[in-house]
N, C-alpha and C positions, 0 to 999 in steps of 0.2 A: 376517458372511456367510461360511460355510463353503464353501471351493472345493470341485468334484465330483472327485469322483479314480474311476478307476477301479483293478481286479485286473489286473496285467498277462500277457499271454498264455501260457498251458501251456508253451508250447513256446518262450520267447523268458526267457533270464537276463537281468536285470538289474542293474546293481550295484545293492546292498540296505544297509539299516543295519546297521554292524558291519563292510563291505567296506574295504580300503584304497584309497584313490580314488588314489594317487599311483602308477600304474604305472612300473615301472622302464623309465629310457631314453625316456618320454613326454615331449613337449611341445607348446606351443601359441605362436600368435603373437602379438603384440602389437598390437592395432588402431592403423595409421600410416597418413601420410601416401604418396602414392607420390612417390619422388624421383625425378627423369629425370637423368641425365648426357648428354654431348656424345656419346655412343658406343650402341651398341644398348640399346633398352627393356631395363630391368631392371639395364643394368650399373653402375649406378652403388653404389658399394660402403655406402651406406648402405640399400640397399632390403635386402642380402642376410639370409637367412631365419637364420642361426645368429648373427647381432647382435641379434634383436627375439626368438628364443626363450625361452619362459617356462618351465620344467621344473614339472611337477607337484610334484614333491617341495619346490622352492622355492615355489609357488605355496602350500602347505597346509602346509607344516613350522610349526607354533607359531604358526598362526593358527585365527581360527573366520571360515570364507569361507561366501558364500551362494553356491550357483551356479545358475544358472537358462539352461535350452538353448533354443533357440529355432531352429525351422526353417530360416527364413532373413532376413538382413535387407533392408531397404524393403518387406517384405511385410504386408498390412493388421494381422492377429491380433499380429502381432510388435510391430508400428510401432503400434499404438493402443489395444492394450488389455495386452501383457505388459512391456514396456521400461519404460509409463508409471506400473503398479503398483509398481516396483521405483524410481524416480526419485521416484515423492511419500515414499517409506519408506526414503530412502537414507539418512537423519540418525535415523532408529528403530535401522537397524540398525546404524549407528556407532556410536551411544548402547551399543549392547550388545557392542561390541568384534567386530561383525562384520564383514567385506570385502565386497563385494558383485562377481559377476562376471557378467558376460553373455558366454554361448557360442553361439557357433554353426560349425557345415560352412560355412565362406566364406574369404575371401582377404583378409589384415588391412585391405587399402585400403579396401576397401566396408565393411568392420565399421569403420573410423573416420570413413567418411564419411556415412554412418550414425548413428554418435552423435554426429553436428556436426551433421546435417540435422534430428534430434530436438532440438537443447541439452541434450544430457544432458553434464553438468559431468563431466569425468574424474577429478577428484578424488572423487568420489560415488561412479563405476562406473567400473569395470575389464570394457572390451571386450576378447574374447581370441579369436581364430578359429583351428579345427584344419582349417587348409586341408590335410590330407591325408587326414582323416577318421578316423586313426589313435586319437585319444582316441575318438572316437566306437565305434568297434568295441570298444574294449578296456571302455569304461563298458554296452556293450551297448546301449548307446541311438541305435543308427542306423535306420534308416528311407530307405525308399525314396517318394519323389516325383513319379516320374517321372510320374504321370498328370498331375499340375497344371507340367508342364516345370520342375522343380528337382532330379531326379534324385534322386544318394544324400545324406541328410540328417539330421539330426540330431531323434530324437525331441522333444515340446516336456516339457520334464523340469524338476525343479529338488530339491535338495539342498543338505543344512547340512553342511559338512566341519570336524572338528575336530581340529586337529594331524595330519591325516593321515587320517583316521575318520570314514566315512561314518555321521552321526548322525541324519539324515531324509532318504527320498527318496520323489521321487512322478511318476509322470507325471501330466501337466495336463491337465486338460480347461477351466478356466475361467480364461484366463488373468488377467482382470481381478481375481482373485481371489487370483494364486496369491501374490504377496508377502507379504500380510497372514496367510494360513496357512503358509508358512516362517518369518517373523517369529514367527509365536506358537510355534516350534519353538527357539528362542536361548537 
């Protein structure tokens, strides 16, 4: 089944095949646990955001990663028909030496609790959240939400990066579809 894609807007860049996807000084969080300490929410020195950072450039250097964005997580299109294309295909794309990452605009707590509430095996997928929205802007793929109350967002996108090298990118319209059409991109 061929996912539907469409042309993306005149007026709206987005990263393309042949872009470097590792923006300098970018990164992303690590989908965790929240940890509380005896002292104010958040101060507990393992929650803090530059321990769980992931640098782009680390994250693609001398790898072939799948990356697939997704709005927002617990939300239906995300939670049941794009997370779970990429969970039945996670041993397809290992097979072909490729990473698998799920992104999204959220805050790494809900991205882990998230893929504990789905069982999606961490060893399979790598949850990564740009709770700043900063990769978001810079890959051109942000979107605004706010009609359905989830504000600024993350378009639903996905791409093959290779050592650094944007080698396929699409935005989605069929989610259920879209794993098996980046897999046939490896």
């Amino acid at each position: 089944m061929q996912a539907a894609r469409r042309a993306a807007p005149a007026a709206r860049r987005f990263i393309a095949t042949g872009d470097a996807a590792a923006a300098s000084g970018l990164s992303l969080q690590r989908a965790r646990p929240w940890l509380n300490g005896d002292g104010p929410a958040g101060s507990d020195s393992s929650n803090q955001a530059s321990d769980h950072a992931v640098a782009l450039g680390d994250l693609f250097a001398g790898k072939r990663v799948a990356v697939f964005g997704v709005p927002a997580p617990f939300t239906g299109t995300c939670t049941e028909q794009h997370v779970p294309g990429y969970a039945a295909l996670a041993g397809d794309f290992e097979a072909k030496g490729v990473d698998v990452v799920c992104f999204s605009v959220a805050c790494p707590y809900a991205m882990r609790g998230w893929q504990q509430a789905m069982g999606v095996d961490e060893t399979a997928m790598t949850f990564l959240a740009d709770d700043l929205g900063a990769v978001t802007a810079a890959w051109g793929v942000a979107k605004d939400y706010s009609g359905t109350s989830l504000g600024p967002r993350s378009e639903r996108f996905s791409m093959l990066v290779d050592d650094g090298t944007v080698k396929a990118f699409t935005i989605v319209d069929d989610a259920a579809a879209d794993a098996a059409w980046l897999l046939s991109k490896c």
